[in-house]
C-alpha positions, 0 to 999 in steps of 0.5 A: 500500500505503501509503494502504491500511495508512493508511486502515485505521488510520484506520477502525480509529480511527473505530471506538474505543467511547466511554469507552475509558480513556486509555492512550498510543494513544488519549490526548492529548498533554496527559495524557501524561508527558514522559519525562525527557531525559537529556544525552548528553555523560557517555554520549560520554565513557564510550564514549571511555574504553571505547575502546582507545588508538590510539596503534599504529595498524596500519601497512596501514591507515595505508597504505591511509588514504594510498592513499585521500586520495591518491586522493581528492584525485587525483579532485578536482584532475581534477574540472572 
């Protein structure tokens, strides 16, 4: 299916008129602009300060994060 979806778009690309005027599809890399790539660090920390404080963390889920390490560390120490 995959082949076919890629044959297809293959003889649809054989098929552009000459003189079709560039647009992102059909143009090249070099006429294309780069979009500006922003850093990510400002959006990490807006996103942590949206967070809630966990200082209270829920003591059943605390309880089950135990209940799991301890498990986990069971199965590695049984592990060959």
């Amino acid at each position: 299916m995959r082949l076919l979806i890629l044959f297809v778009i293959l003889w649809l690309s054989a098929c552009t008129p000459e003189g079709l005027p560039d647009d992102p599809h059909s143009s090249t890399i070099d006429t294309l602009a780069m979009p500006e790539i922003l850093p990510l660090h400002s959006l990490l920390l807006l996103a942590e300060s949206d967070l809630p404080a966990a200082a209270d963390p829920d003591p059943d889920l605390a309880q089950r994060g135990a209940d799991l390490r301890a498990r986990a560390e069971a199965i590695r120490a049984a592990a060959p």
